[in-house]
C-alpha positions in Angstrom: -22.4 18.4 -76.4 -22.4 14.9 -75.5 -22.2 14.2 -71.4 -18.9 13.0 -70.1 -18.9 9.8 -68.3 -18.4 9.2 -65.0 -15.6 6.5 -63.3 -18.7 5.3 -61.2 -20.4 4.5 -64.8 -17.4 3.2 -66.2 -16.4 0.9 -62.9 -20.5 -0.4 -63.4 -20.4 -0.7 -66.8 -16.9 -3.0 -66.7 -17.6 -4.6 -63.2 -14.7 -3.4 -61.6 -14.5 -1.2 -58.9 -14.1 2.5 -58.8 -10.3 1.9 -57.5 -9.8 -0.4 -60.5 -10.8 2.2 -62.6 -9.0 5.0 -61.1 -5.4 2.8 -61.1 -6.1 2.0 -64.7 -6.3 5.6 -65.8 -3.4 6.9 -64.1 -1.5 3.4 -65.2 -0.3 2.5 -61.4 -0.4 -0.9 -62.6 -1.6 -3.5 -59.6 -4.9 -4.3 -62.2 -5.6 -7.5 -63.9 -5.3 -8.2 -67.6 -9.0 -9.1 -67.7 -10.1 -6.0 -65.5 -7.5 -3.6 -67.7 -9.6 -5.0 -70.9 -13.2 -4.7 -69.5 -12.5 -0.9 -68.5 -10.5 -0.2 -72.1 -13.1 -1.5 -74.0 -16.0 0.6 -71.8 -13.8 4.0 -72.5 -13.3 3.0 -75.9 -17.0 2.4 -76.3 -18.3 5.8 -74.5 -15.4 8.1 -75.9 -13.8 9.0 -72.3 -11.6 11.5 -72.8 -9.0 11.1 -70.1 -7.7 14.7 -68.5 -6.2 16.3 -65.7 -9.2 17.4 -63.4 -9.8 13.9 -62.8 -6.5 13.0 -61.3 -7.3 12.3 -57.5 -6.5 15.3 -55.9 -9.8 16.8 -57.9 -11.9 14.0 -56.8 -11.6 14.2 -53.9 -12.1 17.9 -53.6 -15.7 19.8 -54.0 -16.3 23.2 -54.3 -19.0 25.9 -53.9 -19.6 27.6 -57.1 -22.1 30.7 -57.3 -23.1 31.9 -59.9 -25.2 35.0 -60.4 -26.8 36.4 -63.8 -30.2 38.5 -64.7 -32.8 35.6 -64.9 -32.6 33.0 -67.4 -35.7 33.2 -69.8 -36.4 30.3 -71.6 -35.3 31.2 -75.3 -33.3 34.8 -74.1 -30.0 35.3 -73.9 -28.9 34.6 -70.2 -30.9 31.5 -71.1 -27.8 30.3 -73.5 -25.2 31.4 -71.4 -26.9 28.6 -68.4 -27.1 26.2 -71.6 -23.0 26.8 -72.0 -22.5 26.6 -67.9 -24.6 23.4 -68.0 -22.7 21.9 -70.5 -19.0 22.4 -68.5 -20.5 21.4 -65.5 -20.9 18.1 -67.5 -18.1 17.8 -68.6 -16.4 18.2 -65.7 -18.7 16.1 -63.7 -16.0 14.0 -62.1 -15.4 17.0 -59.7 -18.1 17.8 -57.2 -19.1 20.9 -57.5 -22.1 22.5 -55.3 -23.4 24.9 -58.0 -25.8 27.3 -56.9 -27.7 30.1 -59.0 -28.7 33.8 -57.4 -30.9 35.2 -59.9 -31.8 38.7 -60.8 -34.2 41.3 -62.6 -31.5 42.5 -64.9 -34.2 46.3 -65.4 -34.4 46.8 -61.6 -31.0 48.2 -59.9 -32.6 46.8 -56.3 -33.0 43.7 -57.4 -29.4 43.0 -58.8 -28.3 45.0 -55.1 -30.2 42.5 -53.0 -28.8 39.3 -54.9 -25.3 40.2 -54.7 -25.5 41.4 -51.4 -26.5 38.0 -50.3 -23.3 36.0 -52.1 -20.6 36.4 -49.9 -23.0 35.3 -46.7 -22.6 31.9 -48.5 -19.1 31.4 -48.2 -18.3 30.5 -51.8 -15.1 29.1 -53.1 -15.5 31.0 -56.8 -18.3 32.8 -57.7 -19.3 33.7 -61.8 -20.7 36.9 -62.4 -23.2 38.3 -65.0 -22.8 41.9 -64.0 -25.4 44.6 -65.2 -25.1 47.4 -62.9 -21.7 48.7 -62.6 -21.8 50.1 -58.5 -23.2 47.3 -57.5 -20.4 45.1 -59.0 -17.7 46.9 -57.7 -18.8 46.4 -54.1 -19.6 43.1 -54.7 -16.2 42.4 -56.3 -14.4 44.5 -53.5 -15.9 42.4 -51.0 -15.5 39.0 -52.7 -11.6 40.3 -53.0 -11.2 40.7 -49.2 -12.4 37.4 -48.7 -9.8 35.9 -51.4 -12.3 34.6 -53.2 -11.9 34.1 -57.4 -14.7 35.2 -59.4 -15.3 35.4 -63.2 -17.2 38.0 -65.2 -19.5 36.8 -67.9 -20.5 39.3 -70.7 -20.0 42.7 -69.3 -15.8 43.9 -68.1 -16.0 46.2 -65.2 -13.0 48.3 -65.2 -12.0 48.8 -61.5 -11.9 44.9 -60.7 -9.7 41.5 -60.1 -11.1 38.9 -62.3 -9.4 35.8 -62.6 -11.0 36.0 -66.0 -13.7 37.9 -68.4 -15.3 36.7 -71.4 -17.6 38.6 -73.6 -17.5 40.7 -76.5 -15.6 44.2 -77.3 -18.9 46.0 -76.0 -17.5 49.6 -77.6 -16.7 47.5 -81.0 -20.1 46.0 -81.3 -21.7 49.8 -80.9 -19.4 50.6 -84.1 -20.2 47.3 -85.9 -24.1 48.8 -85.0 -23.4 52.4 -86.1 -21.4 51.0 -89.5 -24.6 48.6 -90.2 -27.1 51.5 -89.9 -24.9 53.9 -92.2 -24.7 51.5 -94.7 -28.2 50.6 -94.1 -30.4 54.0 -94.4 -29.7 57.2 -96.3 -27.7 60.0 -95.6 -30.1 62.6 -94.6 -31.8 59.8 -92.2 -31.6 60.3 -88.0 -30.5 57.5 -86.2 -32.2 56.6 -82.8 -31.0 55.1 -80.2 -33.4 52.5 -77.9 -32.0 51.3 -74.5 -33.9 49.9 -71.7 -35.5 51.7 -69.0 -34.5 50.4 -65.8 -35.8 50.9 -61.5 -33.0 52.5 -60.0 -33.0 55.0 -63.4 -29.3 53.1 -63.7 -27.7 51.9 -67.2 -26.5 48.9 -68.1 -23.1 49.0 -68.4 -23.3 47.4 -71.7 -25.6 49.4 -73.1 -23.5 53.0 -72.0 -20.4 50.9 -74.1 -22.1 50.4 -77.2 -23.6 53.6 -77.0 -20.1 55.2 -76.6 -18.8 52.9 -79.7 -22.0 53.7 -82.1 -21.4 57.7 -81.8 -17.9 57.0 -82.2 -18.3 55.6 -85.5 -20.2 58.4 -87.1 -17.5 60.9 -85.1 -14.8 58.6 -86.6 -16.5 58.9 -90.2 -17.6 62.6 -90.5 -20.8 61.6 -90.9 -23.1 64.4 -90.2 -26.1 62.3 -88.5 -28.5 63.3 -85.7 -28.5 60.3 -83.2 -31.4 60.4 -80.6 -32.2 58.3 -77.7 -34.8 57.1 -76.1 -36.3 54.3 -73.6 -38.8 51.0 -73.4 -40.1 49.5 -71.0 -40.0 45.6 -71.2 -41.7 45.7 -67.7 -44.0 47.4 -69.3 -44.9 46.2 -73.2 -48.2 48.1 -73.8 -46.7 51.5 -72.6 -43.6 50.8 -74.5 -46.0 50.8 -77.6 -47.4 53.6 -76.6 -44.1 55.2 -75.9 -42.3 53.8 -79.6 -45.3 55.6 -81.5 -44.8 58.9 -79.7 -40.8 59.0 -80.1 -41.6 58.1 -84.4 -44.4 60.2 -84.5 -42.3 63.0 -82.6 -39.1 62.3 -85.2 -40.0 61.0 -88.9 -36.7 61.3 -90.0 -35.8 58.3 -87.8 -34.6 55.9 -90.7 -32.7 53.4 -88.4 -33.0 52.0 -85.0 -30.3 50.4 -82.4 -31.5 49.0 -79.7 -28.8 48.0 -77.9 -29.9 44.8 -76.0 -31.5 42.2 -77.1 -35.2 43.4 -76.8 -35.0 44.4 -80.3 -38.2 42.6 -81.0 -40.0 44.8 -79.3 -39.6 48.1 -81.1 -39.8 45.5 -84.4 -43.4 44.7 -83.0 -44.6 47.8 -82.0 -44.0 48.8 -85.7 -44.7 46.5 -87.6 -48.7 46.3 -85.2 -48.8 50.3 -86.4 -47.9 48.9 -90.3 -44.9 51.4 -90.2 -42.5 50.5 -92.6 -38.8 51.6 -93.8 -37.3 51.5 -90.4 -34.2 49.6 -90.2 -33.4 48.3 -86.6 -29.7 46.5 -85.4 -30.1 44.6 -82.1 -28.7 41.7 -80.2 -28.6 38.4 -79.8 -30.2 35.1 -81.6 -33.6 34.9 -79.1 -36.4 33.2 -80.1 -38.2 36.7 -81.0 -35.4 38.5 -82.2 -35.0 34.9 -84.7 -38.6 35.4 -85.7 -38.1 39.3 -86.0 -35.0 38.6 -88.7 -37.4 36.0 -90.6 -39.9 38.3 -91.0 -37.8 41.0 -92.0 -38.8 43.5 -89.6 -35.4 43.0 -88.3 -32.1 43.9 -90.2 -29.6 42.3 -88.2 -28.2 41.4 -84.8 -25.0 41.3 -83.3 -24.4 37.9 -81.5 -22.1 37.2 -78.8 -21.6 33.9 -78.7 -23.1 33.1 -75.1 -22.7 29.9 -74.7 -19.0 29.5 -75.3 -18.9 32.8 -72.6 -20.5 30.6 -70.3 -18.6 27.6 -71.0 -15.6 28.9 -70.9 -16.0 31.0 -67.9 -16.8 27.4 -66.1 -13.7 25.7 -66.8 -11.7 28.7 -66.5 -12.5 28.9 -62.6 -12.4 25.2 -62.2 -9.0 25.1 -63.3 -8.0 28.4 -61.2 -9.5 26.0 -57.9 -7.5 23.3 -58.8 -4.3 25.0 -59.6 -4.5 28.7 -58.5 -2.6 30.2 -61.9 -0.6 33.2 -61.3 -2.3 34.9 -64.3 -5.4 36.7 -63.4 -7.2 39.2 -64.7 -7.1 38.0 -68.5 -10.0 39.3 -71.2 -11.6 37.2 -73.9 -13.6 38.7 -76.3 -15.8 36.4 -78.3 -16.0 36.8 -81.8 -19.0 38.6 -83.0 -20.9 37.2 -85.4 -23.6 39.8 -88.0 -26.8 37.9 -88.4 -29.0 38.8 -91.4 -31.8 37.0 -92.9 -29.7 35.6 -95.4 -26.9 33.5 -93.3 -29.8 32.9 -90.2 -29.7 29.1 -91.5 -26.1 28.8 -90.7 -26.5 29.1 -87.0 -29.2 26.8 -86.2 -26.9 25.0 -84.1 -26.5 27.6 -81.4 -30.6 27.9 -81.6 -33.7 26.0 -82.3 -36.7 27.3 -83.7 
């Protein structure tokens, strides 16, 4: 997404000042024909796409924007939901915005406590949220609420909340998209398992207990007599997850298809494929780098993928516009569309990866 330029760029690159330019775009006249030419051929030359939040009353306004999400990997998920944040904080880069990340270990409940424990201390004027756990959200959100503060949720609705807005997907849909992939996908007399993460605190992502609730809601839905298991990994952990994989297959050969319901499905893919075990079909989620190389290889049916970067994106502006203009609408969900990735189609979405 290409950067939006600034008026201070534009005023440089005309040689006009930033007044000049500012007059020009909201046509108050008192400009020169010579100036009003230098800065039209500048915009026409960069592409400046004139809107609203660069009127004056946004300029000369800044804001404190937290946001907080499970660390951002390089190549992961929460890493292309910052790419999508990134790219509306550029393109609203005419506003001043003091942005301002409070990370956290998405698999350790204390961690995700401490971080958004420490958010209202910073007296935010919108905060975004990546929410894991669903206790500590709600006191989080309670206490942002007091304070009349606006917040967004980014890939995860907690019900009990005020949003100004959520976007993600229809977590209880993707667990039936899941469940319909794996009965198509293995026989009828197969067991389905179930792999979700194991996490300190022994608490479950919120996500994970909704697509969980949508995959055995499918086969309810469907009369289809299948045994569904569960188990855990450890991604702390990747050498007693192994260990732990083996154990659960050994313990259940019937186990035709997989779902891990996050997107560490590269690591029960691995842990396979290292043992040479073959005829397993997993579902996961996400376009990472390893669940990319997983779905090349083939050890890897398919993954669900959400579409992160327009979630975070989109979240971005929504709050920028709701500090601007305080909409009376609040609360509004948008679910992304969900997108099946296969071997055969992976081509067609190189441009929200890269090898």
């Amino acid at each position: 997404m290409a950067r939006q330029i600034k008026i201070k760029e534009i005023a440089e690159m005309s040689g006009v000042s930033r007044g000049t330019v500012d007059r020009i775009l909201h046509n108050r006249g008192n400009v020169s024909e010579s100036s009003r030419k230098a800065v039209e051929n500048v915009l026409a030359e960069t592409g400046y796409k004139f809107n609203i939040h660069t009127s004056a009353v946004s300029l000369k306004k800044s804001f404190r924007l937290i946001i907080s999400t499970p660390v951002a990997v390089a190549g992961e998920y929460w890493d292309t939901v910052r790419n999508g944040i990134g790219h509306a904080l550029e393109e609203y880069s005419d506003i001043t915005i003091d942005c301002d990340y409070i990370f956290y270990n998405q698999f350790d409940i204390y961690s995700c406590r401490n971080a958004f424990e420490s958010i209202p201390g910073k007296n935010p004027d919108a905060v975004i949220i990546g929410a894991t756990f669903v206790s500590e959200t709600l006191v989080l959100c309670h206490r942002l609420e007091e304070a009349g503060i606006p917040y967004a949720f980014i890939d995860s609705v907690i019900e009990g909340t005020n949003p100004v807005v959520t976007y993600s997907s229809d977590q209880n849909a993707c667990g039936q998209i899941v469940g319909r992939l794996l009965d198509l996908f293995t026989p009828e007399d197969a067991e389905i398992a179930i792999f979700s993460s194991r996490r300190i605190g022994n608490e479950r992502a919120n996500n994970s207990m909704m697509r969980t609730e949508g995959l055995r809601a499918y086969f309810n839905s469907h009369n289809t007599a299948r045994t569904i298991k569960e188990s855990k990994i450890s991604v702390l952990d990747p050498e007693e997850s192994k260990k732990d994989i083996m154990e659960f297959m050994n313990e259940n050969p019937k186990v035709k298809g997989i779902a891990v319901l996050n997107s560490r499905g590269y690591i029960v893919a691995d842990a396979l494929a290292d043992r040479s075990v073959k005829g397993i079909q997993i579902v996961s989620f996400d376009l990472t780098v390893n669940n990319i190389r997983c779905i090349k290889n083939g050890t890897i049916a398919a993954v669900i993928c959400q579409r992160p970067e327009m979630q975070g994106f989109h979240a971005v502006k929504t709050i920028i516009g709701t500090l601007l203009y305080n909409p009376a609408e609040k609360n509004v969900r948008h679910f992304m569309p969900t997108d099946i990735i296969i071997r055969e189609n992976l081509d067609q979405y190189k441009e929200i990866y890269t090898d």
